[in-house]
C-alpha positions as CSV (number, residue, x, y, z in Angstrom):
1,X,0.0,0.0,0.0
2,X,1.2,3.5,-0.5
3,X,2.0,6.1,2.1
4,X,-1.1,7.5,3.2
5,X,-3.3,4.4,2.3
6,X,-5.2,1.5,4.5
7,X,-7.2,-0.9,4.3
8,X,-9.3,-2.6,6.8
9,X,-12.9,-5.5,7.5
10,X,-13.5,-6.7,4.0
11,X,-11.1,-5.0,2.1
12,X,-8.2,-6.6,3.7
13,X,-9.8,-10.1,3.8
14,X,-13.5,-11.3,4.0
15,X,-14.5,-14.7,5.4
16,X,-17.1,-17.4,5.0
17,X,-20.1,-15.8,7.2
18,X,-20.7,-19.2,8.8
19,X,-18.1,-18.8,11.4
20,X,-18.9,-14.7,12.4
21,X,-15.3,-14.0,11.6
22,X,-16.3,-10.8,9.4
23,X,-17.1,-8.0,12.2
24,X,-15.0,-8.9,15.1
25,X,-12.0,-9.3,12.2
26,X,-13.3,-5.7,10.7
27,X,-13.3,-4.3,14.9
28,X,-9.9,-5.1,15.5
29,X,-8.2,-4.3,12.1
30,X,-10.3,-0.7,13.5
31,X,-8.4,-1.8,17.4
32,X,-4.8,-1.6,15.4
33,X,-5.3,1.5,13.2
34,X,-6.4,3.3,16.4
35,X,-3.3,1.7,18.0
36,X,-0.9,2.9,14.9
37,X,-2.2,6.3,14.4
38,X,-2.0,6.8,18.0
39,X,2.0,5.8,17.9
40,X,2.7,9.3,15.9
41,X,3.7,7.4,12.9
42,X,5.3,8.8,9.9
43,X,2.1,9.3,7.1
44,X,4.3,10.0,4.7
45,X,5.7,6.1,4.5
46,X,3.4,2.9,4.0
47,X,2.0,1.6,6.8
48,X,3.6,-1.4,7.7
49,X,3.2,-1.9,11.5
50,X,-0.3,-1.3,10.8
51,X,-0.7,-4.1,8.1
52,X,1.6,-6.5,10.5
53,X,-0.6,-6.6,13.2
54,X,-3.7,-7.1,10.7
55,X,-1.8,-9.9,9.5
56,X,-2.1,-11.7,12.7
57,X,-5.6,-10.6,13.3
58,X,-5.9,-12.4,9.3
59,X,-4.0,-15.6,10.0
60,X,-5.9,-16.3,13.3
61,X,-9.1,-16.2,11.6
62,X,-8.3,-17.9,8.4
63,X,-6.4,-20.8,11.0
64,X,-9.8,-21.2,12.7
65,X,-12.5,-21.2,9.6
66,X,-9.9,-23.2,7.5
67,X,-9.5,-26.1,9.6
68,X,-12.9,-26.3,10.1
69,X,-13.2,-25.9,6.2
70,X,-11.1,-29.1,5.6
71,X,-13.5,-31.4,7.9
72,X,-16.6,-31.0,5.1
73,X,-17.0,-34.0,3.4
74,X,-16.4,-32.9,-0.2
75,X,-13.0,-31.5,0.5
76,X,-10.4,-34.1,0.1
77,X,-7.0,-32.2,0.3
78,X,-4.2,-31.4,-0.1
79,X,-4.1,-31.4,3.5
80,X,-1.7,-29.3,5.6
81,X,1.6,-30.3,7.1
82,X,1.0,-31.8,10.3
83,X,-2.6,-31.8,9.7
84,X,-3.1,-35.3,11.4
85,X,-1.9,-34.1,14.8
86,X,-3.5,-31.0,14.9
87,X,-7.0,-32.8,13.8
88,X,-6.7,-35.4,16.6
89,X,-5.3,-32.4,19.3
90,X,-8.5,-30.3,18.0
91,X,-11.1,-33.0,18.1
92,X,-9.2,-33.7,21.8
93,X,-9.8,-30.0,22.8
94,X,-12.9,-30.2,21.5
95,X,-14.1,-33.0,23.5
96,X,-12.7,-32.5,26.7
97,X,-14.4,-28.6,25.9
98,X,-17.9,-30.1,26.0
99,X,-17.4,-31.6,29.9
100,X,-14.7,-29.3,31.4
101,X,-15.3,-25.7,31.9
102,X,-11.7,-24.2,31.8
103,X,-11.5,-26.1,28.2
104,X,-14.7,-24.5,27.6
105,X,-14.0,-20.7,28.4
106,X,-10.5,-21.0,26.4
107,X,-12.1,-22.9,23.6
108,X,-14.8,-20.3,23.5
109,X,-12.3,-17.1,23.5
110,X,-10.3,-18.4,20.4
111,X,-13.5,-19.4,18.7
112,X,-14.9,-15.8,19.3
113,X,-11.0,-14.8,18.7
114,X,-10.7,-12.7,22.1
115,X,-7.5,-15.0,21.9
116,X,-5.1,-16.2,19.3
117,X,-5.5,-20.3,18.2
118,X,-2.2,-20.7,19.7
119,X,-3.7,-19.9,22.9
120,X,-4.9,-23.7,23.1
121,X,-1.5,-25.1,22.5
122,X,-0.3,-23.5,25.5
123,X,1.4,-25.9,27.9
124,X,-1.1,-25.8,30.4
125,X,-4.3,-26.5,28.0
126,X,-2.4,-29.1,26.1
127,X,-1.7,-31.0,29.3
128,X,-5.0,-30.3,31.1
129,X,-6.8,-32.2,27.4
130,X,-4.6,-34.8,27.6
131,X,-5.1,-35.8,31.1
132,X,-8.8,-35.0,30.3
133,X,-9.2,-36.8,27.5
134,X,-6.8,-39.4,27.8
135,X,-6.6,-40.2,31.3
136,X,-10.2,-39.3,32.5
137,X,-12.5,-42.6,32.9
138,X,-15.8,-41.2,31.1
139,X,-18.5,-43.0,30.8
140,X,-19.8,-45.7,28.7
141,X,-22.1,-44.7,26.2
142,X,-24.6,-46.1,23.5
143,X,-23.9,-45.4,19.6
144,X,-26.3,-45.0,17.5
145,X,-25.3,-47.5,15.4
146,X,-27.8,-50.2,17.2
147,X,-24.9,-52.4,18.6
148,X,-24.6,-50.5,22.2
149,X,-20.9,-50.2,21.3
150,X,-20.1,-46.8,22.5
C-alpha cells in the first residue's frame, strides 16, 4: 500500500459468514489503526506496523474457519503439514471442551477470537486435554449404530 493508504474488514480479507469471523475481524483491524495512528507514525511512509498486526488478526481467523473448512466431506486435500496431529489435538480439545469448563471458556475465547489459536496449545491446555481426554475414565455410552458399542 502506498503512504497515506489502508485498508481494513472486508477490504483486507472477508470470510465465510458461517463462522462470524467478518465483524469482530473488521473491529480489531479498526483496534490496530487506532493503535498505529496513536504511535505518531510517519504518514508519509506505507503503513507497515499497521498491516503486521492485521496480519495476525488475518492468519488467526483464516487458522480457525480453515480447519474447520477441511472437515466438510467434499473437500479431500491437499491437506496441511502436520494436519493429522492437529485434527486429533482439536477434536481432543474439543471434546474434553464439552465436559470441562476451563477447556470450555478457552475454547470459546479463540472461537470468538478474544485470543489467538495458539492460545490452546499452551502448555497448560495441552496438558490439562490430555489428562482430560486421555486419562479421565468417562462413561460408557450407546452409539447409534444399534450395537450398544459406545
Amino acid at each position: 500500500m502506498p503512504a497515506g493508504l489502508v485498508a481494513a474488514g472486508d477490504a483486507i480479507a472477508s470470510f465465510n459468514p458461517v463462522y462470524g469471523q467478518g465483524m469482530t475481524s473488521a473491529t480489531l483491524h479498526a483496534s490496530c489503526l487506532s493503535a498505529y495512528l496513536r504511535s505518531d507514525p510517519r504518514l508519509d511512509e506505507p503503513a507497515r506496523v499497521y498491516f503486521d498486526q492485521v496480519r495476525v488478526i488475518v492468519d488467526a481467523a483464516w487458522q480457525v474457519s480453515t480447519s474447520a473448512d477441511i472437515e466438510l466431506p467434499h473437500v479431500d486435500g491437499p491437506y496441511p503439514p502436520g494436519y493429522r496431529v492437529t485434527k486429533w489435538f482439536g477434536d481432543l480439545v474439543f471434546r474434553t471442551s464439552q465436559t470441562d469448563p476451563v477447556l470450555s471458556a478457552r475454547l470459546s475465547r479463540v472461537t470468538t477470537m478474544l485470543d489467538h489459536p495458539a492460545a490452546l496449545s499452551r502448555p497448560g491446555t495441552v496438558l490439562r486435554a490430555l489428562r482430560l481426554g486421555l486419562f479421565t475414565r468417562r462413561p460408557a455410552t450407546t452409539s447409534t449404530n444399534g450395537h450398544g458399542h459406545g
